[in-house]
C-alpha positions in Angstrom: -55.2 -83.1 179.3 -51.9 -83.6 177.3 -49.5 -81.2 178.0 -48.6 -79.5 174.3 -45.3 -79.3 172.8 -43.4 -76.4 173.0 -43.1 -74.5 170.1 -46.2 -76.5 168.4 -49.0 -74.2 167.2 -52.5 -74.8 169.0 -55.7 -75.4 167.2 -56.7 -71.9 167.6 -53.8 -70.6 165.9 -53.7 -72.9 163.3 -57.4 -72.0 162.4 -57.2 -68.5 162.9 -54.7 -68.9 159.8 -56.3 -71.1 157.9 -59.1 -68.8 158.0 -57.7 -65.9 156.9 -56.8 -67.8 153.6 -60.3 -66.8 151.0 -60.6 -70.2 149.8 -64.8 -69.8 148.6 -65.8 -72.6 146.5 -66.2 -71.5 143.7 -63.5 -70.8 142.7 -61.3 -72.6 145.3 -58.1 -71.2 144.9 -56.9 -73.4 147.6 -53.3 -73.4 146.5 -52.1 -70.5 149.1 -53.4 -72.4 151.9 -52.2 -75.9 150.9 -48.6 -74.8 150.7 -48.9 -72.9 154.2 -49.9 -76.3 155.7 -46.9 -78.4 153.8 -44.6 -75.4 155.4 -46.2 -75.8 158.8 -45.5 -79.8 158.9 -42.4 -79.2 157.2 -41.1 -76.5 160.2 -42.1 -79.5 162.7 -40.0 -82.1 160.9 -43.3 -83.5 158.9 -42.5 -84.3 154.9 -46.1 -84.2 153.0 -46.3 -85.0 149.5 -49.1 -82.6 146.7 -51.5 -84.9 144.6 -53.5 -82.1 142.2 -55.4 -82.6 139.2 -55.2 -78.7 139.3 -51.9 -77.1 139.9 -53.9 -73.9 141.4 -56.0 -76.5 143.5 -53.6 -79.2 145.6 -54.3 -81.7 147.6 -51.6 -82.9 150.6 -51.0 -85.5 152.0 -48.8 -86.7 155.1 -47.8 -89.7 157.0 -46.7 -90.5 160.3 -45.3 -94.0 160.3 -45.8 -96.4 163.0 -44.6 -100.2 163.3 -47.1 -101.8 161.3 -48.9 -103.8 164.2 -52.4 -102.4 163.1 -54.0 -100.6 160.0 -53.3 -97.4 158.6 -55.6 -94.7 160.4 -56.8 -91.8 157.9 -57.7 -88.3 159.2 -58.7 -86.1 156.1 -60.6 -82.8 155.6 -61.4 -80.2 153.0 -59.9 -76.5 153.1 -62.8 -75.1 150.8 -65.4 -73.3 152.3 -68.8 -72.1 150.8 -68.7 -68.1 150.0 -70.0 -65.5 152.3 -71.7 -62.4 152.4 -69.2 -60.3 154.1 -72.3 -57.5 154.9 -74.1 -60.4 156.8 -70.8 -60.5 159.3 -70.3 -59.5 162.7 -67.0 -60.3 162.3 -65.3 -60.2 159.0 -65.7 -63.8 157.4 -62.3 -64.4 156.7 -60.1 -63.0 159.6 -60.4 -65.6 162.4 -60.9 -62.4 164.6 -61.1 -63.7 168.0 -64.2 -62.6 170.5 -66.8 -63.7 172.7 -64.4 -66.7 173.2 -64.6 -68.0 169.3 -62.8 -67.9 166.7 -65.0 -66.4 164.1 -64.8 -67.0 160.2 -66.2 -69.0 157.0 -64.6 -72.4 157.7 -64.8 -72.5 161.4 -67.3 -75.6 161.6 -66.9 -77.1 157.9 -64.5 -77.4 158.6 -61.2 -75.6 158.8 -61.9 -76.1 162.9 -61.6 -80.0 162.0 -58.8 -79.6 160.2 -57.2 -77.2 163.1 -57.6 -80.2 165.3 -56.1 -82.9 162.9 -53.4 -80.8 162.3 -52.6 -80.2 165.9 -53.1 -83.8 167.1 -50.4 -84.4 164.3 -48.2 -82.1 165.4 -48.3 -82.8 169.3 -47.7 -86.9 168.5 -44.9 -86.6 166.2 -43.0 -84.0 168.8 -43.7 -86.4 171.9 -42.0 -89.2 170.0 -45.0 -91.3 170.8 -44.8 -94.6 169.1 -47.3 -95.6 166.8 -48.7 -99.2 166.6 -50.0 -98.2 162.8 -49.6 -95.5 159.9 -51.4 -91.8 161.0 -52.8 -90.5 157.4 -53.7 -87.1 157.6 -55.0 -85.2 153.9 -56.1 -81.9 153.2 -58.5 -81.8 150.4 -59.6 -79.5 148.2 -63.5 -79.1 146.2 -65.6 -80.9 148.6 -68.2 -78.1 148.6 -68.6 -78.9 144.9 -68.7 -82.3 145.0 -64.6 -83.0 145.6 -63.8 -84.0 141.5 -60.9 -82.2 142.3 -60.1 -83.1 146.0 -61.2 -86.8 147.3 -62.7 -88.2 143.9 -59.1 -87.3 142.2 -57.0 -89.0 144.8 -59.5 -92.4 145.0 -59.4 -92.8 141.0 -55.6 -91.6 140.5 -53.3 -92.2 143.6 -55.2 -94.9 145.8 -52.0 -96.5 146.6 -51.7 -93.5 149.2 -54.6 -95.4 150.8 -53.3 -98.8 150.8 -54.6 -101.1 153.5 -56.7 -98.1 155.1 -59.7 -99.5 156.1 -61.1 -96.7 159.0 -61.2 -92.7 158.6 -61.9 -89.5 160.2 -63.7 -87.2 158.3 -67.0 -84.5 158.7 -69.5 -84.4 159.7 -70.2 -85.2 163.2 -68.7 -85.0 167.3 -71.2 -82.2 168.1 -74.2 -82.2 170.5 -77.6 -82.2 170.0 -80.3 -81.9 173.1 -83.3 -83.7 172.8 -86.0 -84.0 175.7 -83.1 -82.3 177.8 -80.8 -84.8 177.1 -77.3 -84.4 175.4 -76.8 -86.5 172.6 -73.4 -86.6 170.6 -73.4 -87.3 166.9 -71.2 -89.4 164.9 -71.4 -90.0 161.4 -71.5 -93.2 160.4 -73.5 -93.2 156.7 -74.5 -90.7 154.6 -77.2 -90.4 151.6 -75.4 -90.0 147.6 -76.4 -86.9 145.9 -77.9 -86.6 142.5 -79.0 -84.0 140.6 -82.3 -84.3 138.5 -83.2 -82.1 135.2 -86.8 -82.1 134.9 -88.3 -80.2 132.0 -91.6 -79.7 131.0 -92.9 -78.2 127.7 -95.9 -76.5 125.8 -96.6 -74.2 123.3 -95.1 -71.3 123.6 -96.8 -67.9 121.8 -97.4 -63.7 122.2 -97.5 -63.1 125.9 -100.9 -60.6 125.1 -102.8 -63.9 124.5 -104.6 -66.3 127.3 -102.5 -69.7 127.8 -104.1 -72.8 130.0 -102.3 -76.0 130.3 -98.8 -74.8 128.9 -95.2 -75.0 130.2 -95.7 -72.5 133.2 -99.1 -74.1 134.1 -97.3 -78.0 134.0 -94.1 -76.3 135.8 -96.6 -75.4 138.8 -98.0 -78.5 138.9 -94.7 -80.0 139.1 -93.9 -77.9 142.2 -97.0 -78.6 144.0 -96.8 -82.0 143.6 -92.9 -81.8 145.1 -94.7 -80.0 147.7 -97.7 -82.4 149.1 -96.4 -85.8 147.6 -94.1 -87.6 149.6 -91.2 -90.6 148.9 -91.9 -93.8 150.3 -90.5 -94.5 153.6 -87.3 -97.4 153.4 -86.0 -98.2 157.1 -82.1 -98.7 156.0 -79.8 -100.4 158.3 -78.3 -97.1 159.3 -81.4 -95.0 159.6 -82.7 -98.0 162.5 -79.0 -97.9 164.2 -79.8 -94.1 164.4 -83.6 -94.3 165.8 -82.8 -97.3 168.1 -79.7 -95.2 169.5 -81.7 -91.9 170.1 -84.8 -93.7 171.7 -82.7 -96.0 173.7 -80.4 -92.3 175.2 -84.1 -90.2 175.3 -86.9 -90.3 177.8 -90.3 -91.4 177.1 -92.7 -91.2 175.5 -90.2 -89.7 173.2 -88.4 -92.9 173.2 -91.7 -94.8 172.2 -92.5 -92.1 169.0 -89.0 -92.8 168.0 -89.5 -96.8 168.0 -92.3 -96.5 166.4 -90.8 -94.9 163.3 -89.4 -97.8 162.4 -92.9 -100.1 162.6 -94.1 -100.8 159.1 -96.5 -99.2 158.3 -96.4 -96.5 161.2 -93.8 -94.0 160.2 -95.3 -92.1 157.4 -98.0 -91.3 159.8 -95.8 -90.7 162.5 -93.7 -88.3 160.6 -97.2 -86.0 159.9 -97.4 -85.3 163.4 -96.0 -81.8 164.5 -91.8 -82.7 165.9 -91.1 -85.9 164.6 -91.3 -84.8 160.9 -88.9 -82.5 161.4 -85.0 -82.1 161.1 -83.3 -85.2 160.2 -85.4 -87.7 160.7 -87.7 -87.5 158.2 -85.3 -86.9 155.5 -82.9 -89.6 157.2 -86.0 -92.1 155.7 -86.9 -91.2 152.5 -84.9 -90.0 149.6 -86.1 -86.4 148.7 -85.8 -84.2 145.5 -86.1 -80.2 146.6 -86.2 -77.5 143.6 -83.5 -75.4 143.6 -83.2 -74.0 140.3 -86.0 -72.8 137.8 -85.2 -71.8 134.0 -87.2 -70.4 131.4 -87.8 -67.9 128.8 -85.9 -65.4 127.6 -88.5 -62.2 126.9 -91.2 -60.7 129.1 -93.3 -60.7 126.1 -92.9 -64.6 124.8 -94.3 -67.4 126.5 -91.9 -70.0 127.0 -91.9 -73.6 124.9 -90.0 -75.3 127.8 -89.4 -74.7 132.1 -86.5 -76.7 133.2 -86.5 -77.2 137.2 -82.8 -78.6 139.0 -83.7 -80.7 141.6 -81.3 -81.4 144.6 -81.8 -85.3 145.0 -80.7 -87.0 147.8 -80.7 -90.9 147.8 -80.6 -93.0 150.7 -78.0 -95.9 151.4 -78.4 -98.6 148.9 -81.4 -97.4 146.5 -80.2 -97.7 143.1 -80.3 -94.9 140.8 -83.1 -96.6 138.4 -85.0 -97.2 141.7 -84.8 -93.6 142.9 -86.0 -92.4 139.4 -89.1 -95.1 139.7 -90.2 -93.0 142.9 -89.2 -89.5 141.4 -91.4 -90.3 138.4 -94.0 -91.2 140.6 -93.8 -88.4 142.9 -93.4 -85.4 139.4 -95.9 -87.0 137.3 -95.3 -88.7 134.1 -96.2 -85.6 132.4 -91.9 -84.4 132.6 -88.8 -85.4 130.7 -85.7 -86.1 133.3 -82.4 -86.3 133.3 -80.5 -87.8 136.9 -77.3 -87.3 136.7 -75.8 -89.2 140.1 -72.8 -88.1 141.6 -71.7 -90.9 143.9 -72.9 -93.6 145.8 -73.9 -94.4 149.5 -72.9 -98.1 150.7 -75.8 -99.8 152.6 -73.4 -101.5 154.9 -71.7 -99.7 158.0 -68.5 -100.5 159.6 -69.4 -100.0 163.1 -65.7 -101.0 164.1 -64.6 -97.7 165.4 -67.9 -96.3 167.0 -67.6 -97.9 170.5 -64.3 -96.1 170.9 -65.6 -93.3 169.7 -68.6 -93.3 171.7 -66.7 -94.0 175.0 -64.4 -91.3 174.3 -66.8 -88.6 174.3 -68.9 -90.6 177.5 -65.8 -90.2 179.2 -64.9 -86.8 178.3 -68.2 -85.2 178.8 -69.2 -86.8 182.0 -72.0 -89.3 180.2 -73.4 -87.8 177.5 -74.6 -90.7 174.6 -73.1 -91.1 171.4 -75.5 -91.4 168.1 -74.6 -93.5 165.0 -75.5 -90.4 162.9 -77.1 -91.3 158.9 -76.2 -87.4 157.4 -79.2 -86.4 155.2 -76.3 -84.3 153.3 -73.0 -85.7 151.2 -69.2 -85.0 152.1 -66.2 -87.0 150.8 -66.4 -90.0 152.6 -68.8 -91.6 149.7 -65.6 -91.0 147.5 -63.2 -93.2 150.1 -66.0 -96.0 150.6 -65.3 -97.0 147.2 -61.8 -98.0 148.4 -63.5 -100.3 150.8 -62.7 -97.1 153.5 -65.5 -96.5 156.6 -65.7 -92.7 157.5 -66.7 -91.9 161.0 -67.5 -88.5 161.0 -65.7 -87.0 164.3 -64.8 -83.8 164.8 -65.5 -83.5 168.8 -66.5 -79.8 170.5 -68.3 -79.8 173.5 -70.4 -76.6 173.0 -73.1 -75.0 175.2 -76.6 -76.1 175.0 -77.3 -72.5 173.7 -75.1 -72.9 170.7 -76.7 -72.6 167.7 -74.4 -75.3 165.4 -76.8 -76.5 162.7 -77.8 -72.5 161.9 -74.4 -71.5 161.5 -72.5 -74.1 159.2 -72.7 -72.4 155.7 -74.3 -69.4 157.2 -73.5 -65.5 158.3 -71.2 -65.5 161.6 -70.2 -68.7 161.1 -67.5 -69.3 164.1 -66.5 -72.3 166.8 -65.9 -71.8 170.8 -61.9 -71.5 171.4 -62.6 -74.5 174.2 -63.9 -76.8 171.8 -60.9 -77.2 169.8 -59.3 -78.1 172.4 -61.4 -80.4 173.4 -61.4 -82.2 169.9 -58.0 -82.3 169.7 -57.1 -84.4 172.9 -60.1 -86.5 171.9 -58.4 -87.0 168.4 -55.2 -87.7 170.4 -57.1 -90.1 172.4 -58.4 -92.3 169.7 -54.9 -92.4 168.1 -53.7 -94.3 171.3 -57.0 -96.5 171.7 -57.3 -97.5 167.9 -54.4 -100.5 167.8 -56.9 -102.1 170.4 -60.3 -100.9 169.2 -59.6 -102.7 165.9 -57.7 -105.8 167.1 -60.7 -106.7 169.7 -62.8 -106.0 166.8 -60.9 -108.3 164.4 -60.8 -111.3 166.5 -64.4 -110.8 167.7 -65.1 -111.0 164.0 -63.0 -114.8 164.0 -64.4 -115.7 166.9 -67.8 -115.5 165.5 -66.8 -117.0 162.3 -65.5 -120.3 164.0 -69.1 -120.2 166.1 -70.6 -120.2 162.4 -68.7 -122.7 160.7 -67.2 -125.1 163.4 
């Protein structure tokens, strides 16, 4: 374990502040806890530069420089947080109260603890005087939680020269366990579906509530919604969704193993996923693109039935389906008997950098005495579909070694949200660890590429 520098803050303490800053999306307001950062690197001899498209909600940016014998590494997160129900709390949500050996608080796993650790890797490197073979990037980013216009959108489309010649990135989500058949698997993110949000709206004739109505708005709004319900997308085996299966069934037992490769047999894994467990979790959604109703609207008096129901759909597209194809399968799956509007907010790239993931992967082997790492496909959306349109591969790698017991995937945007004091530790010196190993992990990687390019065209 690396020995920190005196005087430099440790993860714990740097969340437990940036925790106590309210910074609920909406509205943000992450201003307050930008600037303490800028002051922090500034007090250890850091200069960071603000990018905002909103004075009230900045965006930071700092850079370590190295020699310039490898690439540019980027380490970025967001310092929004979703709101929370302070009566729901054990603890309250934003005073990184310390107990039961966590820091507790909205932010703690998405991901102000990721932050924490970036920010304290930084800080420990630049007061060893450790060379650098490359650039260390490190951004704090504001909006992610509503899509980042303001945060990681505004710095790809306004200031990309801050990301010239980056090619790899840490971001969310990923670096946690999950146990499977008793076996401790470790997540990375590798790819990620795009969102999209879909207006569907129905209509009839509306009239005097006191009257009978068949076939109208509400009757077509409930067809709609049971046809979400029973009707499924098709399955499409992406690249990354088969990286993922192959990686879990080749780390798992059997017959686990065998269900898993059989997923991705033509033909096999929309049966497959009807069977109690395997439908279940990611999986299913890591193979089909989905559309959940989330919002309903329609009419305005108790006593007037409604011309029109409008339902928001949360969309989530998988890596490389095009928009017009994903609204070919929604139509199929609503009915044709529905107006709709897709409105997509991003892309997901089909093709993966895998570049970094073997590093990665032995990195936490090492550290946790075996464990296997997972090419993770997130069912969800975070800012790294904004960098990939700079050509940039996110690994999502935010390491903590938590108990078996821990309930991770309950908490994150949920009451008692908080992150064991160990495992920010841990991610740290595994952050510090791939800082040292990434010169080599991306030259071997480089020349592998030319060696199989000269194997290809002699």
């Amino acid at each position: 374990m690396t020995r920190p520098a005196i005087g430099v803050p440790s993860p714990t303490e740097i969340l437990q502040r940036l925790v106590q800053f309210d910074t609920a999306n909406p509205p943000g307001n992450e201003g307050p806890c930008i600037a303490w950062i800028a002051r922090l690197l500034n007090d250890h001899g850091i200069s960071s530069e603000i990018l905002a498209k909103d004075p009230a909600r900045p965006n930071l940016v700092a850079r370590l420089p190295g020699r310039g014998e490898a690439p540019p590494l980027l380490f970025y997160g967001h310092v929004d947080v979703v709101p929370a129900d302070t009566a729901a709390w054990g603890h309250p949500p934003f005073s990184g109260a310390i107990a039961e050996g966590c820091v507790w608080g909205r932010g703690a796993l998405d991901m102000k603890g990721g932050v924490a650790m970036m920010l304290s890797a930084l800080l420990r490197l630049h007061a060893s005087g450790e060379p650098l073979a490359g650039d260390l990037l490190f951004m704090a980013l504001a909006d992610e939680e509503a899509g980042g216009d303001l945060g990681a959108r505004y710095v790809v489309d306004e200031h990309p020269h801050v990301l010239r010649s980056v090619r790899h990135a840490i971001g969310e989500f990923g670096g946690f366990p999950l146990v499977i058949g008793g076996r401790t698997l470790y997540l990375v993110q590798v790819a990620e579906k795009a969102p999209c949000l879909a207006e569907v709206t129905v209509r009839g004739r509306g009239g005097h509530g006191a009257f009978i109505t068949r076939g109208e708005a509400t009757a077509k709004a409930a067809k709609l919604l049971r046809r979400l319900e029973r009707r499924r997308f098709p399955i499409h085996i992406t690249e990354a969704a088969r990286r993922m299966i192959r990686a879990m069934a080749q780390a798992l037992p059997l017959p686990t193993a065998w269900g898993l490769r059989l997923l991705l047999v033509r033909g096999l894994g929309g049966l497959l996923l009807r069977l109690p467990g395997l439908g279940v979790g990611m999986l299913e959604p890591a193979l089909r693109n989905t559309a959940t109703a989330t919002v309903i609207r329609g009419g305005d008096k108790p006593n007037v039935v409604p011309k029109g129901i409008t339902l928001t759909l949360d969309c989530r597209r998988l890596p490389g389906v095009t928009p017009d194809r994903f609204l070919d399968e929604l139509q199929e799956v609503i009915g044709s008997d529905a107006e709709v509007q897709l409105d997509c907010l991003g892309d997901a790239p089909a093709d993966v950098d895998m570049t970094l993931f073997p590093t990665l992967a032995a990195i936490l082997s090492e550290r946790t005495g075996g464990a296997a790492a997972v090419p993770l496909l997130q069912v969800g959306s975070t800012d790294a579909r904004h960098f990939a349109r700079l050509g940039i591969q996110t690994y999502g790698f935010l390491p903590m070694d938590l108990p078996a017991s821990f309930p991770f995937l309950d908490m994150v945007h949920a009451a008692d949200e908080r992150i064991p004091v160990r495992s920010l530790e841990f991610g740290t010196e595994c952050m510090l660890e791939l800082i040292r190993r990434y010169p080599g992990a991306v030259t071997a990687s480089y020349e592998g590429r030319a060696d199989e390019r000269l194997r290809q065209h002699p």
